[in-house]
C-alpha positions as CSV (number, residue, x, y, z in Angstrom):
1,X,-44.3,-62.0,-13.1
2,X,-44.1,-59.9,-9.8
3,X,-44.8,-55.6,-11.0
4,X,-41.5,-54.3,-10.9
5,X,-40.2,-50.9,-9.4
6,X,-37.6,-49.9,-10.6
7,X,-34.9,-47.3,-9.7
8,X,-33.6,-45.9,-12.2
9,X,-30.0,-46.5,-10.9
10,X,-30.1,-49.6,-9.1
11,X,-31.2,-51.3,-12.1
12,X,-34.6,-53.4,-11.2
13,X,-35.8,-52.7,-7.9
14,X,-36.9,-49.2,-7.2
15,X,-37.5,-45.7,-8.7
16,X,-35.9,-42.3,-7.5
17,X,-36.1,-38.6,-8.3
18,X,-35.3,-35.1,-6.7
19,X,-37.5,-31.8,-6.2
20,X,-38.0,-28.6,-8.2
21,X,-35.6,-25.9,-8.9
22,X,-37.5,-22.5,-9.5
23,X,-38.5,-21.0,-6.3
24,X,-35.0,-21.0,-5.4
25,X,-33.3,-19.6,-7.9
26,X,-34.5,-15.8,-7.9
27,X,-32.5,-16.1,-3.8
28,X,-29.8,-16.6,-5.5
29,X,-28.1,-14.4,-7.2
30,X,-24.1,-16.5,-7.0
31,X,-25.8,-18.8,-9.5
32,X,-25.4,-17.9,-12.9
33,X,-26.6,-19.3,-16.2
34,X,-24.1,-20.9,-17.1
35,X,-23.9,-22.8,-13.9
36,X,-27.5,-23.7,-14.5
37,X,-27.3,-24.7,-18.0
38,X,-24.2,-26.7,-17.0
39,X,-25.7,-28.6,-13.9
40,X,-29.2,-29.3,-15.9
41,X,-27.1,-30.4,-18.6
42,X,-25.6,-33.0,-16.1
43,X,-28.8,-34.4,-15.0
44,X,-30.5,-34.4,-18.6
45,X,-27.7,-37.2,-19.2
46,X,-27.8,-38.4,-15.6
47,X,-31.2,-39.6,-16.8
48,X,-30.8,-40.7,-20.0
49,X,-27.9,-42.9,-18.6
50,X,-29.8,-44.4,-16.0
51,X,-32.9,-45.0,-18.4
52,X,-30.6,-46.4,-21.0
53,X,-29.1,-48.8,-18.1
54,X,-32.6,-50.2,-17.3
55,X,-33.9,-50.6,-21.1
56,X,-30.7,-52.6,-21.7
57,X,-31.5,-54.4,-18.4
58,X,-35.1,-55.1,-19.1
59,X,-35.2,-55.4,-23.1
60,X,-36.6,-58.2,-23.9
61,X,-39.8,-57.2,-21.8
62,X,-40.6,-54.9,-25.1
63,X,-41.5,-51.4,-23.0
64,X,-41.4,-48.4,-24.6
65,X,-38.3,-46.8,-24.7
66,X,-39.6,-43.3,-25.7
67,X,-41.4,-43.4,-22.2
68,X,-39.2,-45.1,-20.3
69,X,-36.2,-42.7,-21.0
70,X,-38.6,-39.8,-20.6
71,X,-39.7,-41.5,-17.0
72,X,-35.9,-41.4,-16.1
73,X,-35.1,-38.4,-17.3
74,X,-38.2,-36.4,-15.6
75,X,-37.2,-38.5,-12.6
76,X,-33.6,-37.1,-12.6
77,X,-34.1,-33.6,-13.9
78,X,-35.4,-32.2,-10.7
79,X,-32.7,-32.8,-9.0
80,X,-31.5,-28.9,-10.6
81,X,-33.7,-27.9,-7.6
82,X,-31.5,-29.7,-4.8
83,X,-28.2,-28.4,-6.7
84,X,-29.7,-25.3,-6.4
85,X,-30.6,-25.4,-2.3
86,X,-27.0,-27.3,-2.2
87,X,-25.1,-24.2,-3.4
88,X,-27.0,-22.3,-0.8
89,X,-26.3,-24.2,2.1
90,X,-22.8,-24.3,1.4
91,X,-22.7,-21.1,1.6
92,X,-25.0,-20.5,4.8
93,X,-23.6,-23.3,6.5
94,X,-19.6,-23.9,4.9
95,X,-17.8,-26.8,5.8
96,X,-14.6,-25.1,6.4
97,X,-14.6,-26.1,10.0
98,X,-15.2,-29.5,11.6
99,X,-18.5,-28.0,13.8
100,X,-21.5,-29.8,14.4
101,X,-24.1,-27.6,13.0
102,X,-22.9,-27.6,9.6
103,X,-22.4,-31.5,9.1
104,X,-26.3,-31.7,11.4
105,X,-28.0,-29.3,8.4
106,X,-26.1,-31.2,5.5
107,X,-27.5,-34.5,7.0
108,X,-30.4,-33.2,7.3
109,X,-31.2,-31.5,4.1
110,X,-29.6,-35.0,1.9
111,X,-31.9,-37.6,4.2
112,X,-35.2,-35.1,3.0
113,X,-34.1,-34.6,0.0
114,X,-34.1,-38.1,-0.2
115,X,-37.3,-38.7,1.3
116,X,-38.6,-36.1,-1.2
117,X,-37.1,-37.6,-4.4
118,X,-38.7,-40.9,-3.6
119,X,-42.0,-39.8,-2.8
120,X,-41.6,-37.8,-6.4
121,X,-40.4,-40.8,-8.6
122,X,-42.8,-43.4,-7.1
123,X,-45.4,-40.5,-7.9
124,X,-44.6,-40.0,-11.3
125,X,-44.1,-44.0,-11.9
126,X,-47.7,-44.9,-10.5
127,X,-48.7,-41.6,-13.3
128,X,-46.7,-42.6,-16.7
129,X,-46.5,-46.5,-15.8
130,X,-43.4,-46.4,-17.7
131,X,-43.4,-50.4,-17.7
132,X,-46.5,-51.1,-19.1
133,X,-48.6,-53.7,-17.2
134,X,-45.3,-54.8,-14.8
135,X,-45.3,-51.3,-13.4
136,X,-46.0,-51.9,-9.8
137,X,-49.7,-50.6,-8.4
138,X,-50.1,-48.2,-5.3
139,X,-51.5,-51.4,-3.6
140,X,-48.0,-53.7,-4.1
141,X,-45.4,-50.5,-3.0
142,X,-44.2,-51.0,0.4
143,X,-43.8,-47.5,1.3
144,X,-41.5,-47.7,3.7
145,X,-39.1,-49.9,1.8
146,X,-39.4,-47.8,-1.5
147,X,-38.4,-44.5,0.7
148,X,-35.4,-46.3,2.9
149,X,-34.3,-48.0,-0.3
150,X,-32.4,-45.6,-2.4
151,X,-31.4,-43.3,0.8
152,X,-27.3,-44.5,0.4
153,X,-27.6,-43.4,-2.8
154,X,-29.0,-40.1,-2.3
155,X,-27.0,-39.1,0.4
156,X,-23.8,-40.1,-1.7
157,X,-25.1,-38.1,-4.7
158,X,-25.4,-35.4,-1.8
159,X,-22.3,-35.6,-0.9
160,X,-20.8,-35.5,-4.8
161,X,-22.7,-32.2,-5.6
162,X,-21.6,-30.7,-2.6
163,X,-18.4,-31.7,-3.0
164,X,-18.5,-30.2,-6.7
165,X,-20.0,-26.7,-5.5
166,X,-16.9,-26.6,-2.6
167,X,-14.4,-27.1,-5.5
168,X,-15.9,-24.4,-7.6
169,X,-16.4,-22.4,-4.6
170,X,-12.7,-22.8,-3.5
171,X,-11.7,-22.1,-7.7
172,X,-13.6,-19.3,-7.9
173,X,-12.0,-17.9,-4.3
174,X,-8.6,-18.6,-5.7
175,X,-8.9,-17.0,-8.7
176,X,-10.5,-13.7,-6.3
177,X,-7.5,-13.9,-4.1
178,X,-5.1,-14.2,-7.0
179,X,-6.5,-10.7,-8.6
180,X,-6.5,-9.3,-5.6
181,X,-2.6,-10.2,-5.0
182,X,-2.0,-8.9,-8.9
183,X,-3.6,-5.6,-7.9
184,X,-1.6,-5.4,-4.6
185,X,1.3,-6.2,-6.3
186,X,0.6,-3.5,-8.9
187,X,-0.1,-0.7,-6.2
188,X,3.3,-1.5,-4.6
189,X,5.2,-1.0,-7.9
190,X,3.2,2.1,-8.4
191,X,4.0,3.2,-5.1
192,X,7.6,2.1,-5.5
193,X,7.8,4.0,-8.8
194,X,6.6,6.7,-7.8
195,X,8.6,7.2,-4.9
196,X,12.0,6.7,-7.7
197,X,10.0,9.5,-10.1
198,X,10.5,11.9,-6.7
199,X,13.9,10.7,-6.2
200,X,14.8,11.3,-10.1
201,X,13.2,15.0,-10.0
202,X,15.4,16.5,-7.1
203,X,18.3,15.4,-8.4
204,X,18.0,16.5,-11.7
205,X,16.2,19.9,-10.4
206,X,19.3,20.3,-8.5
207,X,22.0,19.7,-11.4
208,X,19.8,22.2,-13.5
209,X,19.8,24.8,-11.0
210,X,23.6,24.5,-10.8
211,X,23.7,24.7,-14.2
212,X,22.1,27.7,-14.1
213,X,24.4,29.0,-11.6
214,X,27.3,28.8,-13.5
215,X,26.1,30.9,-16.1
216,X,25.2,33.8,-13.7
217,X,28.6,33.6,-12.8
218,X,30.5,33.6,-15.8
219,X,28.4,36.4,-17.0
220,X,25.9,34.8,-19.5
221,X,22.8,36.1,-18.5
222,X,21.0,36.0,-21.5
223,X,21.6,32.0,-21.7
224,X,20.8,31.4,-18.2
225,X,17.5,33.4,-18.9
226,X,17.0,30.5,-21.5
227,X,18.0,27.8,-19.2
228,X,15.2,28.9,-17.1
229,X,12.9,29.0,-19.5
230,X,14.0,25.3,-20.5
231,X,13.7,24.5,-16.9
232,X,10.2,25.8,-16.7
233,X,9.4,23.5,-20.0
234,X,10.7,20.6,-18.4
235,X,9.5,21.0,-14.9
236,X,5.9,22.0,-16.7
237,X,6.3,18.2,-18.4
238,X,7.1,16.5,-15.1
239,X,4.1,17.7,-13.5
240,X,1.3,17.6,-16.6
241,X,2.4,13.7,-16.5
242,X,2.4,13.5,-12.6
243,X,1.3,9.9,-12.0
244,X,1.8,8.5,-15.3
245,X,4.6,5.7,-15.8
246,X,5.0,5.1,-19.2
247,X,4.7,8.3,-22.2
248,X,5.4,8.2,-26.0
249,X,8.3,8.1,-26.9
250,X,7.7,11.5,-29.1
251,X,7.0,13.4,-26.1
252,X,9.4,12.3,-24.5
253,X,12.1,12.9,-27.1
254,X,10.9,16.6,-27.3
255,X,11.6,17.1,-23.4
256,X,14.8,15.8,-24.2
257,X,15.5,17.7,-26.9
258,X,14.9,20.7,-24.3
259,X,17.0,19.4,-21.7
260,X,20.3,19.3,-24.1
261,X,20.1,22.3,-24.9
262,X,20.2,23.4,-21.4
263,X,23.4,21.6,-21.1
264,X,24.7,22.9,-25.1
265,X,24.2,26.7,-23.2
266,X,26.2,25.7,-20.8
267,X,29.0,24.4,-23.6
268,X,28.6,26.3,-26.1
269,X,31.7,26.0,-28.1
270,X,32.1,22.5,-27.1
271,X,29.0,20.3,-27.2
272,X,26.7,18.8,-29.7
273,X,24.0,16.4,-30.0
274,X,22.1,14.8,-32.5
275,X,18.8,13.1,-31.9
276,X,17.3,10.5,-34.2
277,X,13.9,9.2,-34.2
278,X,11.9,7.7,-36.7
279,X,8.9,8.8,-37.5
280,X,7.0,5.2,-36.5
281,X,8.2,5.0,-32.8
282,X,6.9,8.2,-32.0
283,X,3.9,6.6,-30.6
284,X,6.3,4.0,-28.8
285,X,5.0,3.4,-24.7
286,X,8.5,4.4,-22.5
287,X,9.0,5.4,-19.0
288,X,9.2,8.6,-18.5
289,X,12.2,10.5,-17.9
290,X,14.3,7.1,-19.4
291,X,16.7,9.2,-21.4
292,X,17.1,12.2,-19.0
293,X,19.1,10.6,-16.6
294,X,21.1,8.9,-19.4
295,X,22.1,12.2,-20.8
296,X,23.0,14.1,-17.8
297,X,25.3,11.3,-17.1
298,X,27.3,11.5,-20.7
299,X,27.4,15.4,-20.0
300,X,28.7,14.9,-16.1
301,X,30.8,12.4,-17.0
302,X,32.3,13.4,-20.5
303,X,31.4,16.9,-21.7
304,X,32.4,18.3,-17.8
305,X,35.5,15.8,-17.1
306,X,36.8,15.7,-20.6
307,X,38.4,18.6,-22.7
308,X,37.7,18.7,-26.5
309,X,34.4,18.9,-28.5
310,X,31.8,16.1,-27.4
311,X,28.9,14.9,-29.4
312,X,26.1,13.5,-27.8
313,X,23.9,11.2,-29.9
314,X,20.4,9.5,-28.9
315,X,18.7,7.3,-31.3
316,X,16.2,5.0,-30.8
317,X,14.9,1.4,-33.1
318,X,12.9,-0.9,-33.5
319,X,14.4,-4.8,-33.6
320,X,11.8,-7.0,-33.9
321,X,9.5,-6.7,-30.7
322,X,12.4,-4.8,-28.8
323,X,12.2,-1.4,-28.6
324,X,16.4,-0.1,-28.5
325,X,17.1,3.3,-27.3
326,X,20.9,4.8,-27.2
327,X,23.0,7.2,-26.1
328,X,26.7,7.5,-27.3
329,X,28.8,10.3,-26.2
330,X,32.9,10.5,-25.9
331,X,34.5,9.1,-22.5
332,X,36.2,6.2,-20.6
333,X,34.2,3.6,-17.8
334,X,35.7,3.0,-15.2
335,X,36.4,-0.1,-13.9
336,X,34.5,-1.1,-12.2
337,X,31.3,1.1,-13.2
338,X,29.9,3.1,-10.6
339,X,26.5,4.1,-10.6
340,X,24.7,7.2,-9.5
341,X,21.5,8.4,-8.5
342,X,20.4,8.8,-12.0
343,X,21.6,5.1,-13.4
344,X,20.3,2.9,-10.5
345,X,16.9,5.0,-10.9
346,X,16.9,4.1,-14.3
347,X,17.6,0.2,-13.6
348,X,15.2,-0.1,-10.6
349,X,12.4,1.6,-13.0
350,X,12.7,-0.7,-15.9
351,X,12.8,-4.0,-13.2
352,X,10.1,-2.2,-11.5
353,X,7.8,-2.0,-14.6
354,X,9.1,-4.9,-17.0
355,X,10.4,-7.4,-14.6
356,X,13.0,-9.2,-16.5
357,X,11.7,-8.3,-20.4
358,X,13.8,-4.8,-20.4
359,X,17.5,-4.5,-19.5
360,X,19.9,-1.7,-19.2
361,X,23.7,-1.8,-20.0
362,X,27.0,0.5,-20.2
363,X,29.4,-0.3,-22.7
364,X,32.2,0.9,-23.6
365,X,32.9,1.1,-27.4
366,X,36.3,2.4,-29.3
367,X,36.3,6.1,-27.1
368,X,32.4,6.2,-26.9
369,X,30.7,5.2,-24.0
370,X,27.1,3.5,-24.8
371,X,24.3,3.7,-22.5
372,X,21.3,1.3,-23.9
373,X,17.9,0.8,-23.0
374,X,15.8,-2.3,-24.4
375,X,12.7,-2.7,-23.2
376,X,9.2,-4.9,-25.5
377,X,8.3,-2.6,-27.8
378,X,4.3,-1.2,-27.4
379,X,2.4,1.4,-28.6
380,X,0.4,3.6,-27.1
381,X,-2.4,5.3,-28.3
C-alpha cells in the first residue's frame, strides 16, 4: 500500500495545520481571555473532530489513536495564532468598504497562512509519523501538491474566522453605541428636568413672596417675619439638593411640613393640615418638590376661593411595589380640569423620570378634591 498523507479534514489525502499564537498576543490588547480561551477551545475540538473523522476512516489499519488524535489536534491548535493576526487585521484593514486594499491584504494574509499551515502539518507528520509505517516519507511528498492542496480550505476557514471576528466586532459596536444612546438619552432628561426644577422654583418663589405680602398688609408682621423664615428654610432645601432628582421621602415631607405652615399663617382661623407618614417610607426615593406643587394648588384653589374652614391632608402608602402619595383638601374640579404651571410640572416630571411606571390623577371625591401621585416604590439609602 501507497504511504498516505493525510489531511486531517479531507479525510485521506493530505495533512494541514496553522502557525503560533504568542508573539501576537501582547499587540493586542482588544483580545481578552475569554476570547482566547473561547477560540482555543474551538480548535482543541476542531482537531479532535477532524482526528476522530480520519480514525473512523482509516480503522481497520490499527494506528494509534492516542497519537493520531494528538497529530490532529497539534495540527489544528495553532491555528489560535491566525485568529489572533485575523482580529488584527480586521481592525487595520476593516471591510466596511468595498476598496481594494483591504480585500488585496485579506487575500494575502489567508493564501500564507495557508502556505504556512502546510509546511507546519507536513512538518510535524514526517516528526510523529502519526500512521505508523503508511505515513508518507520526505522522499514520496510532492511538495507542491501537498502546499496547493488544502489552499480552498484554508482560505474558506479564512474567510469563516473573519467573518466571526466582524460579527463580534459589529456586537460589541452595537452594544457601545446602545450605551452611548442610554447615556444621551439620560442627559436630555436631566437636562429637561432640570430646566422644569427652574420653572417650578419661580413660580412657587413668586406665590410665597405674595404671600408674604399680604401679611405686611393686613398688619401681621410678626407672621410674615415667620413666613420669611419658612421661606429661607425652603429656599435653603432647594439649593442644598440643587442637581438632585429624586430625595426621601422624609425630607421631603419635612419641607412640606414648612411650606403649610406658610400658607396656615396666612389662614389662620381657617386652615388645617394633617400630614401622615409612616415611619417605613421615610427612606422612600421621590422627586423632589412632588408634593409642593400639589399643595399650593389645594390652597389656591380651595382655602383662597372657598369660604369656611379647609383641611388639608397628605398621606403617603405603600401598595405592593407602588409607592401612593395624596392630597385631599375641600373644593370642586372644574370641568374640564385645567392645569397650571405647578400640575403640568408635576406630570412632565414623573413621565420625564418613570416613563410610563408613575401616573398622576385629579379626582374628585364627595366635596374633596384628590390629587394622587403613584410612582414604583424604591428606597434610597
Amino acid at each position: 500500500m501507497a504511504p498516505a498523507i493525510v489531511h486531517p479534514m479531507l479525510g485521506s489525502a493530505a495533512v494541514l495545520g496553522r502557525p503560533s499564537p504568542c508573539a501576537i498576543l501582547h499587540t493586542l490588547a482588544m483580545i481578552s481571555r475569554p476570547f482566547l480561551l473561547a477560540a482555543a477551545g474551538f480548535w482543541l475540538l476542531f482537531g479532535l473532530v477532524a482526528g476522530i473523522q480520519v480514525w473512523i476512516s482509516m480503522i481497520t489499519h490499527g494506528h494509534n489513536i492516542a497519537l493520531l488524535l494528538g497529530f490532529h489536534v497539534a495540527v489544528w491548535i495553532v491555528w489560535l495564532a491566525p485568529t489572533v493576526g485575523i482580529v488584527w487585521l480586521a481592525r487595520r484593514f476593516p471591510m466596511s468598504a468595498p476598496r481594494a486594499l483591504p480585500f488585496g491584504v485579506h487575500f494575502l494574509a489567508a493564501t500564507v497562512i495557508g502556505l504556512l499551515h502546510a509546511l507546519y502539518s507536513l512538518g510535524l507528520m514526517l516528526w510523529l509519523q502519526p500512521y505508523d509505517a503508511m505515513t508518507a516519507s520526505a522522499a514520496d511528498i510532492q511538495l507542491e501538491q501537498a502546499l496547493l492542496t488544502p489552499l480552498l480550505l484554508e482560505w474558506i476557514l479564512y474567510l469563516l474566522v473573519l467573518g466571526a471576528v466582524l460579527a463580534l466586532d459589529y456586537g460589541r459596536r452595537s452594544r457601545e453605541q446602545a450605551a452611548e444612546a442610554e447615556e444621551l438619552r439620560r442627559s436630555l432628561v436631566d437636562a429637561r428636568l432640570h430646566a422644569l426644577e427652574l420653572q417650578l422654583r419661580p413660580h412657587f418663589l413668586f406665590n410665597t413672596l405674595n404671600a408674604i405680602t399680604g401679611l405686611v398688609r393686613t398688619g401681621r408682621g410678626d407672621e410674615a417675619i415667620g413666613v420669611v423664615a419658612g421661606l429661607g428654610d425652603l429656599l435653603r432645601y432647594s439649593l442644598d439638593h440643587a442637581g438632585r432628582q429624586r430625595v426621601r421621602l422624609g425630607e421631603e415631607v419635612e419641607m412640606l411640613t414648612r411650606f403649610l405652615e406658610i400658607h396656615r399663617a396666612r389662614f389662620p382661623d381657617r386652615m388645617t393640615f394633617e400630614v401622615s407618614l409612616p415611619p417605613p417610607l421615610t427612606q422612600a426615593a421621590v422627586p423632589i418638590l412632588i408634593l409642593q406643587p400639589l399643595v399650593e394648588n389645594a390652597v389656591r384653589h380651595g382655602v383662597e376661593r372657598l369660604s369656611g374652614a379647609h383641611r388639608i391632608e397628605v398621606r403617603a402608602q405603600q401598595v405592593g411595589d407602588r409607592l401612593q402619595l395624596q392630597v385631599a383638601n375641600r373644593g370642586q374640579l372644574t370641568s374640564p380640569v385645567s392645569e397650571g404651571i405647578g400640575l403640568r410640572n408635576t406630570r412632565e416630571r414623573l413621565r420625564a423620570l418613570y416613563g410610563d411606571q408613575a401616573g398622576f390623577a385629579l379626582t374628585q371625591a364627595g366635596e374633596q378634591v384628590i390629587a394622587r401621585v403613584e410612582l414604583p416604590f424604591e428606597s434610597l439609602a
